[in-house]
C-alpha positions as CSV (number, residue, x, y, z in Angstrom):
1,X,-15.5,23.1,-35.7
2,X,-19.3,22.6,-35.7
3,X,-21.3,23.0,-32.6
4,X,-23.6,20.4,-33.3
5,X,-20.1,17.9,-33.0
6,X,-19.3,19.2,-30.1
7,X,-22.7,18.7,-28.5
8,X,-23.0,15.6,-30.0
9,X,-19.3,14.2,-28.8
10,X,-20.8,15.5,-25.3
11,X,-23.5,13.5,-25.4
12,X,-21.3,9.7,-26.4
13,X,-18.6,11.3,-23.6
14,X,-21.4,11.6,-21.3
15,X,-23.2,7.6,-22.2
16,X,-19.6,6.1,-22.3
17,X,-18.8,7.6,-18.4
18,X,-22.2,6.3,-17.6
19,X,-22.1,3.1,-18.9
20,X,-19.0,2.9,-17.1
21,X,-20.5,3.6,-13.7
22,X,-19.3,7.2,-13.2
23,X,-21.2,9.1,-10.8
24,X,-23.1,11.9,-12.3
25,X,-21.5,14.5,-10.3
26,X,-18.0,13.4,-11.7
27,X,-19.1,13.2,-15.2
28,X,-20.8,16.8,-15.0
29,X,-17.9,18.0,-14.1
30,X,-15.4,16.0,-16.7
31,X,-17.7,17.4,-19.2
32,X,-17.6,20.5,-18.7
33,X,-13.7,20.3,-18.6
34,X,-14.3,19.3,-22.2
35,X,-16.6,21.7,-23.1
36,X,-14.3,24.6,-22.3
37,X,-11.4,22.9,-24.4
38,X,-13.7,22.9,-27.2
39,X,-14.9,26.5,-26.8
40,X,-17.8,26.7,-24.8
41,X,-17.0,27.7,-21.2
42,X,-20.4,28.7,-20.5
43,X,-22.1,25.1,-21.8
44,X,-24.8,23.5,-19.1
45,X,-24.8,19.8,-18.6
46,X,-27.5,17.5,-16.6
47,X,-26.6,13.7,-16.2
48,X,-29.2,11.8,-15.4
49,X,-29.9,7.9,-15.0
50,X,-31.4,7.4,-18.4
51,X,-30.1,10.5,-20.7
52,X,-28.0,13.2,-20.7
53,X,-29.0,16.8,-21.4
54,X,-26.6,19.4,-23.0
55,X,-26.6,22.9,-24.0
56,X,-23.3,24.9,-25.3
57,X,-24.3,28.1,-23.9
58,X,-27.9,29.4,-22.2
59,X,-29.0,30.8,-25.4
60,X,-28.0,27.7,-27.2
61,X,-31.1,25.0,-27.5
62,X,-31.0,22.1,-25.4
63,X,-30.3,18.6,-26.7
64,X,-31.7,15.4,-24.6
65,X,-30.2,12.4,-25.5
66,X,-30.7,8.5,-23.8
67,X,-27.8,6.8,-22.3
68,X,-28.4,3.6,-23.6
69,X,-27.0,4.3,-27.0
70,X,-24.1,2.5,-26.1
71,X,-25.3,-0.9,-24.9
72,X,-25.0,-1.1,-21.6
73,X,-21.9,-1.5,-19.2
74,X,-18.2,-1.6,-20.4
75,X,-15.7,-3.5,-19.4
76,X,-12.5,-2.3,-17.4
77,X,-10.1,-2.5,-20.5
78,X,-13.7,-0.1,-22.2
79,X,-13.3,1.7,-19.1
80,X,-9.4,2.6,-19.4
81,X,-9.7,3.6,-23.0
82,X,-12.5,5.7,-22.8
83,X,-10.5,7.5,-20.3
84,X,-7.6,7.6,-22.4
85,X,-9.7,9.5,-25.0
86,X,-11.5,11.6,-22.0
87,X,-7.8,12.9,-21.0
88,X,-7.4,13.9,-25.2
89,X,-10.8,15.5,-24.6
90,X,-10.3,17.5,-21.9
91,X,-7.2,19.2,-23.9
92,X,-8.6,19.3,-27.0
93,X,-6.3,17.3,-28.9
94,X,-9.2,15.1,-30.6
95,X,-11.5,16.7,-32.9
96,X,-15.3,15.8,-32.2
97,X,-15.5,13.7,-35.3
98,X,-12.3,11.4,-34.3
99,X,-14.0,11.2,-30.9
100,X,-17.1,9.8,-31.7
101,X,-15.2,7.4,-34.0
102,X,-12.9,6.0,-30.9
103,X,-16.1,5.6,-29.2
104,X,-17.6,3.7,-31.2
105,X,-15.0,1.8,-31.6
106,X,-13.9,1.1,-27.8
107,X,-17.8,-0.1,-27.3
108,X,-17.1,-2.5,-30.3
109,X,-14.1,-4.2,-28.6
110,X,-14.5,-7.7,-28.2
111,X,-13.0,-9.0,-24.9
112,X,-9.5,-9.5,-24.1
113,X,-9.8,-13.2,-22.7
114,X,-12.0,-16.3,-24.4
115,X,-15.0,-17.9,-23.4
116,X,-13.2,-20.4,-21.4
117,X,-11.1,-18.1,-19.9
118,X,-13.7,-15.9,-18.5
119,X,-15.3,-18.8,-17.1
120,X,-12.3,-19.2,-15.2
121,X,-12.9,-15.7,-14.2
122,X,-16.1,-16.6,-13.1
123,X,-14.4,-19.2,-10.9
124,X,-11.2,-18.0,-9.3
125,X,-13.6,-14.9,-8.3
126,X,-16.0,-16.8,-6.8
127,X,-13.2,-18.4,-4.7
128,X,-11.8,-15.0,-3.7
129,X,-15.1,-13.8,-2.3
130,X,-15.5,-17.1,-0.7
131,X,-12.0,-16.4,0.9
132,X,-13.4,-13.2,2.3
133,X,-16.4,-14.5,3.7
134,X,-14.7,-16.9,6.2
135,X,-15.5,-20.3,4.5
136,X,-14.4,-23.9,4.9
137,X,-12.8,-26.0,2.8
138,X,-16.4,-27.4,1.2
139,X,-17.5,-24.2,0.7
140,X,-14.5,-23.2,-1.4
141,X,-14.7,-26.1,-3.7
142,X,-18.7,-25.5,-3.9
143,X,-18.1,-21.8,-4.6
144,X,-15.6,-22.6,-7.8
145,X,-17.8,-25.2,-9.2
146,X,-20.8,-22.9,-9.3
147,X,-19.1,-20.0,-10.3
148,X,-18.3,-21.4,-12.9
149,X,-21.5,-22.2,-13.6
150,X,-23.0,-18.8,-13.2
151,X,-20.1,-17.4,-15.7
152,X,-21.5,-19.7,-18.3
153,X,-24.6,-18.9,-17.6
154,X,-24.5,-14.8,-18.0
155,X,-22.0,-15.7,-21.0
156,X,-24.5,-17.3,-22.5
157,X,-27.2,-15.1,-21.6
158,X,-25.9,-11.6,-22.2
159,X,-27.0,-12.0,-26.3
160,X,-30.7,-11.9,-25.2
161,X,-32.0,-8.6,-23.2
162,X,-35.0,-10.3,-22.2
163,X,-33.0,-12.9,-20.4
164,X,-31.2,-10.7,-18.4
165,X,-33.7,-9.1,-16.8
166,X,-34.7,-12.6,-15.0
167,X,-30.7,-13.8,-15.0
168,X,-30.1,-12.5,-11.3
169,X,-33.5,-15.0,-10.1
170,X,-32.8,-17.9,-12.2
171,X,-29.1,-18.1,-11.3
172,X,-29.7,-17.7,-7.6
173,X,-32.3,-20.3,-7.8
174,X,-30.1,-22.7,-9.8
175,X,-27.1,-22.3,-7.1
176,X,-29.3,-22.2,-3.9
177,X,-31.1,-25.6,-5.1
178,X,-27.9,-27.4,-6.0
179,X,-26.5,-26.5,-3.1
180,X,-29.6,-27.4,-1.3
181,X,-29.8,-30.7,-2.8
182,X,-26.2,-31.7,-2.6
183,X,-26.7,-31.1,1.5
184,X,-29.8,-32.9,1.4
185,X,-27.5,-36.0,0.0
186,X,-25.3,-35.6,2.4
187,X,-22.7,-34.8,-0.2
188,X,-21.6,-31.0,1.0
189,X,-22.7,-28.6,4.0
190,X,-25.7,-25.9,2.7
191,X,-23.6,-23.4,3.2
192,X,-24.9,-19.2,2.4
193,X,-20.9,-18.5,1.7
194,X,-20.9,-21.3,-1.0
195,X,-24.3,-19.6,-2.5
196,X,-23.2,-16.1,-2.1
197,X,-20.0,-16.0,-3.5
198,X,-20.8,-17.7,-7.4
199,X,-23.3,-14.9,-7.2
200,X,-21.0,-12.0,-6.2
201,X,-21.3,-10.6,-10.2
202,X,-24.9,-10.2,-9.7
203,X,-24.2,-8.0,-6.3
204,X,-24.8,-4.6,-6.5
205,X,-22.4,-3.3,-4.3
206,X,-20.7,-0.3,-6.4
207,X,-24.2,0.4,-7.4
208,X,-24.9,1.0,-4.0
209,X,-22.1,3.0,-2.6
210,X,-22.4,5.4,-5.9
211,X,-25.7,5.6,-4.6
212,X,-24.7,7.2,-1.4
213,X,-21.8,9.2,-2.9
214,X,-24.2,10.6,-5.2
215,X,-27.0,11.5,-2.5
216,X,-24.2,13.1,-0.7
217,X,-23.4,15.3,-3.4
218,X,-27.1,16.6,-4.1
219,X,-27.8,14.3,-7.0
220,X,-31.1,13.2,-5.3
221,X,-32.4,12.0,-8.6
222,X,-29.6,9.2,-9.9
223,X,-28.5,8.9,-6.3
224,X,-32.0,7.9,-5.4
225,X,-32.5,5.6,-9.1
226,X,-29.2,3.7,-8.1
227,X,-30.2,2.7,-4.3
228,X,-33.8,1.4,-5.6
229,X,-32.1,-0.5,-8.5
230,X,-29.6,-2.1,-6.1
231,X,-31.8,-2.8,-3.0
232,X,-34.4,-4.5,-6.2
233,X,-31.1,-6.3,-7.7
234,X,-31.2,-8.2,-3.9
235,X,-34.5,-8.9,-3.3
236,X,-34.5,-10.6,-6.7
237,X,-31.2,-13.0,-5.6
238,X,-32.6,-13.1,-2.0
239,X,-36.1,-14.5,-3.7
240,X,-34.0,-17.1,-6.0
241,X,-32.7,-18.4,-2.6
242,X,-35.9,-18.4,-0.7
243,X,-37.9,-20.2,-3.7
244,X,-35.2,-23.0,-4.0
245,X,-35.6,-23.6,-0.5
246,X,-39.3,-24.1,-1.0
247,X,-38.9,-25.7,-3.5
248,X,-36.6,-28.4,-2.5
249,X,-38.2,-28.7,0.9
250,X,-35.9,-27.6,2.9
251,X,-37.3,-26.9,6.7
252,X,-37.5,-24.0,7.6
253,X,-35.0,-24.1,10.4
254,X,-32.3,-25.6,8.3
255,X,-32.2,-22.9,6.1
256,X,-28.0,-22.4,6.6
257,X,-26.6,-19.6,8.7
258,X,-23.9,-17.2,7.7
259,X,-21.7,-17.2,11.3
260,X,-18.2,-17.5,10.7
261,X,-16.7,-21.4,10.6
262,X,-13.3,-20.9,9.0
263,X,-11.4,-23.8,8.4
264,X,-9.0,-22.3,6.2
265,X,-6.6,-20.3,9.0
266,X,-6.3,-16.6,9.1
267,X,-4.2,-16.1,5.9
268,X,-7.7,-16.7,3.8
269,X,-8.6,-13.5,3.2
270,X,-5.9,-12.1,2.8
271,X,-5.1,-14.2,-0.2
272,X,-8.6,-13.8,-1.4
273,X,-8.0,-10.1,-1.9
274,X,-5.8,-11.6,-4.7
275,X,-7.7,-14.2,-5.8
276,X,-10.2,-11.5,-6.0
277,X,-7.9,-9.3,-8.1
278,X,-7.2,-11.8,-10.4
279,X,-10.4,-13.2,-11.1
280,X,-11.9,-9.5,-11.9
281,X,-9.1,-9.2,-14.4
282,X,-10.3,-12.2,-16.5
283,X,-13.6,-12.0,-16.2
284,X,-14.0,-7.6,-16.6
285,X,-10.9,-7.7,-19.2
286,X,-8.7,-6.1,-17.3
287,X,-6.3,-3.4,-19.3
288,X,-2.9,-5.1,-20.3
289,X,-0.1,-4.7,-17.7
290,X,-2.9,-3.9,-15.3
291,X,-3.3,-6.9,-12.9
292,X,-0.4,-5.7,-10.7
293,X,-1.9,-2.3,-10.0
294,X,-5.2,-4.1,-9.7
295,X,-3.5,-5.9,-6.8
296,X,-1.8,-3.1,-5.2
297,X,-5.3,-1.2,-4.9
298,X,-7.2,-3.8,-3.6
299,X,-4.5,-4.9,-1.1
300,X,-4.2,-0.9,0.0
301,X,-8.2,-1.4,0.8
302,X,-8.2,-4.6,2.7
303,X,-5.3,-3.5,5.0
304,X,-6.4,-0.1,5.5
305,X,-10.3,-1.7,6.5
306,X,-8.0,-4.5,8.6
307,X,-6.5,-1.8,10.8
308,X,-8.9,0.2,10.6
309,X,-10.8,-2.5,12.2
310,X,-8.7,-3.3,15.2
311,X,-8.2,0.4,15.9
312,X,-11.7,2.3,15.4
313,X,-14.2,-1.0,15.2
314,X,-16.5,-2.7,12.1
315,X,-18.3,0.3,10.9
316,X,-15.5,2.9,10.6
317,X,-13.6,0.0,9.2
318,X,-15.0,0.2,5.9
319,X,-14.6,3.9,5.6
320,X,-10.7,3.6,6.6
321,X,-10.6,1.0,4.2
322,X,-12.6,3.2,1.2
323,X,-10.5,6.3,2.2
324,X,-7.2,4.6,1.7
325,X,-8.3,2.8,-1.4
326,X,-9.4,5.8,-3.0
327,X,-6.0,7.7,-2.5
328,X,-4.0,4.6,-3.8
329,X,-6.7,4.7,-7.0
330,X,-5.9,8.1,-7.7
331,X,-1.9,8.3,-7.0
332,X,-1.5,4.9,-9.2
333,X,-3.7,7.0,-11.9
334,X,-0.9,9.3,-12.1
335,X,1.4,6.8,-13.3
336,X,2.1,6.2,-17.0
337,X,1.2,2.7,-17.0
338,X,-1.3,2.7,-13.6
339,X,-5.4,2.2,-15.3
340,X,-7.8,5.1,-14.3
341,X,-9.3,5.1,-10.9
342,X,-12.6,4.0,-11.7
343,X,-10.9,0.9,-13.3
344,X,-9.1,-0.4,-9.9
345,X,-11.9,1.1,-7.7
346,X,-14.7,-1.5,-9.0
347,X,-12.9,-4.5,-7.9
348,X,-12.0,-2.7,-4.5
349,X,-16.0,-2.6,-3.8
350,X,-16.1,-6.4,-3.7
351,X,-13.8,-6.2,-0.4
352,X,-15.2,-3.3,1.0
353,X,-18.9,-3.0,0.2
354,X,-20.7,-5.2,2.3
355,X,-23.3,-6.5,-0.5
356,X,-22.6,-10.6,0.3
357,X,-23.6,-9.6,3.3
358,X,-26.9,-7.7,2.3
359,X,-28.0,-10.4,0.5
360,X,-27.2,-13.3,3.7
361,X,-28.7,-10.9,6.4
362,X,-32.0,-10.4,3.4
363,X,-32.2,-14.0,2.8
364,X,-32.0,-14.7,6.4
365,X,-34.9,-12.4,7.1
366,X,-37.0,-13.8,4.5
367,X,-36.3,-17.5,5.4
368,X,-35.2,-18.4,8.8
369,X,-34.6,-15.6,11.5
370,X,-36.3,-11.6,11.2
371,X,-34.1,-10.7,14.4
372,X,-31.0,-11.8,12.7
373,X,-31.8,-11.0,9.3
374,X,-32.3,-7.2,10.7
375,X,-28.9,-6.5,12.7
376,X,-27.2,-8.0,9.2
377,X,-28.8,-6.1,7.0
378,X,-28.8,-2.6,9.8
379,X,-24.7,-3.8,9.6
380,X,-24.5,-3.7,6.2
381,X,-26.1,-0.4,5.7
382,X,-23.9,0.8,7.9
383,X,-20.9,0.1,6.4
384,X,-22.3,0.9,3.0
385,X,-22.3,4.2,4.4
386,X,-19.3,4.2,5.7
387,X,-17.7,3.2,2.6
388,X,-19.4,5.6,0.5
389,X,-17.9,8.6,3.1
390,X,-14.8,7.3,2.8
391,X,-14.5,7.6,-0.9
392,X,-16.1,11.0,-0.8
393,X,-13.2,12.3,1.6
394,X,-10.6,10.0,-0.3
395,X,-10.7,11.9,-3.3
396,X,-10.2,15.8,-1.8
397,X,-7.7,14.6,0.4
398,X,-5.7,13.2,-2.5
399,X,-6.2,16.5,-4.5
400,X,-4.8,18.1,-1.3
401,X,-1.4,16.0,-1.5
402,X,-1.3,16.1,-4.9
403,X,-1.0,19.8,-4.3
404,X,1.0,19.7,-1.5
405,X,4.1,16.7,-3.5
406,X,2.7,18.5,-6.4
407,X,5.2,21.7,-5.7
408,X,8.2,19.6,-4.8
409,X,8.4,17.0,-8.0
410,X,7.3,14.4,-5.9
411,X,3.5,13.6,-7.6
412,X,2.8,15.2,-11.0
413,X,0.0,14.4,-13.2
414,X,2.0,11.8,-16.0
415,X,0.6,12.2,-19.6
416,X,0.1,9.3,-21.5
């Protein structure tokens, strides 16, 4: 075996963990797993936002490589095969060669669900965040409609790299003057739950909370890259919102408000977590045989942030509810058919990271009210926070009882 296929496998690994939103600190350490299985215990690794560097040993020369080789982000069912190889990897039971070859084929998969399908997606998510958000009956019907919308347009959009850059703008603009207009007629309530929710794909709320984890664990450099990339990512929707209201003439006090008017009844978050559930498997491809693990993860979450609410208030809420999600990620891991963690923990951020609510308390800064604006966006750095501590302590605490049931039979690691 050939160093210069080891390094080089490194280097995909390393791209494909990134692309799938990994943070750094995880991925330095799953590579260096793989490093020893392929004889090099003493190999140094730096992940960084943009490339990767690797050397075999310290008297071995250095190879820097982008991260963008691979084209951006993967999907979830990319996500759970990648990990698949990562677990053949980290035994070395896949030579370098036949690793790089998986790779390139896993980033080559086309998606598991058509066009119209994913548009669907699009839809049945936007009505699950809607859910969440405490809507009425309007805004759930506005919501679907335009995420629908919104799925055709990053569909149709994600062939051109130019147009994605401006996507996040032009969307929000499209949905905040529609929604605008259709008030004006008297047709439908301007609503900020109708406009947020299509636009929950654009939010960077995992973004975020990596962000924080990674901060926390000394990676000032990506940790610091991710929260400027994120907090930009909202002030580009927040601007699409604010120049649609300009531009439609909206007054300036009618811009809509974001206090809770549910008309639903109390069951409507809870069956958003669902909703939300399924829509991420259609429109992220979830792995086959998936969607009820999906479900079991993101319900784990939203109850453990419920009670957590009622018992230790709004803020530690969010870290109760990270906490518990994270062990449930990792247990279900364990399983022979349960996805990887990272799979089930992206659509557990759209319950528990607070970004629809960044992006109401930034518009409403920008547009109609500084003093409200502020406590929203104070609250939702706050629970960002709190949701990034919780799946920091999550995962050591499930190592811990994975030890512990680990002894008796109850929890061992399943193979695949």
């Amino acid at each position: 075996m050939k160093d210069a296929e080891v390094q080089e496998f490194l280097l995909y690994l390393g791209s494909a963990l990134t692309a799938a939103g990994e943070a750094v600190n995880q991925i330095e350490e799953r590579l260096l797993r793989v490093a020893v299985a392929y004889g090099s215990p003493r190999a140094g690794i730096a992940v960084l936002p943009t490339y990767l560097v690797v050397a075999l040993s310290p008297n071995h020369p250095a190879t820097l490589e982008p991260t963008r080789q691979l084209n951006g982000g993967l999907r979830l069912d990319q996500t759970a095969a990648v990990y698949d190889l990562l677990k053949l990897a980290e035994h070395g039971e896949v030579t370098p060669a036949e690793g790089m070859a998986r790779l390139r084929e896993i980033t080559a998969m086309p998606a598991r669900f058509h066009f119209l399908m994913q548009i669907l997606g699009y839809a049945v998510l936007a009505v699950g965040i809607c859910l969440i958000l405490q809507p009425t009956w309007s805004d759930l019907a506005l919501a679907g409609v335009f995420g629908a919308l919104v799925g055709v347009f990053k569909l149709v959009g994600a062939r051109w790299t130019s147009v994605q850059m401006i996507m996040p703008v032009a969307a929000s603009f499209l949905v905040a003057a529609s929604t605008f207009l259709l008030a004006d007629s008297g047709w439908a309530d301007a609503d900020l739950r109708a406009m947020v929710a299509p636009l929950a794909t654009f939010l960077p709320g995992a973004m975020l909370t990596m962000a924080v984890v990674e901060l926390s664990a000394a990676e000032m450099v990506t940790g610091a890259s991710r929260l400027v990339a994120g907090i930009l990512q909202l002030m580009l929707l927040a601007f699409g919102i604010i120049g649609a209201a300009q531009v439609v003439d909206l007054p300036r006090y009618e811009v809509p408000v974001s206090s809770p008017e549910n008309s639903i009844g109390t069951w409507a978050p809870w069956l958003g977590a669902l909703v939300v559930g399924i829509g991420c498997y259609l429109v992220y491809s979830g792995p086959p045989r998936t969607l009820g693990w999906l479900c079991l993860v993101l319900y784990a979450g939203w109850t453990g942030q419920y009670f957590g609410g009622l018992v230790l208030g709004g803020y530690l809420s969010g870290f109760v509810g990270a906490l518990v999600l994270t062990v449930v990620a990792y247990t279900v891991e364990r399983f022979p058919s349960g996805p990887p963690a990272l799979v089930s923990f992206l659509p557990g951020f759209w319950l528990l990271v607070p970004g629809a609510l960044s992006l109401i308390g930034l518009t409403e800064y920008l547009a109609r009210s500084s003093e409200l604006g502020s406590e929203d966006l104070l609250g939702a750095a706050g629970s960002m926070v709190a949701v990034a501590l919780g799946v920091l302590c999550g995962h050591p605490i499930f190592r811990a009882l994975a030890r512990t049931f680990g002894r008796t039979g109850l929890l061992r690691k399943e193979r695949r």
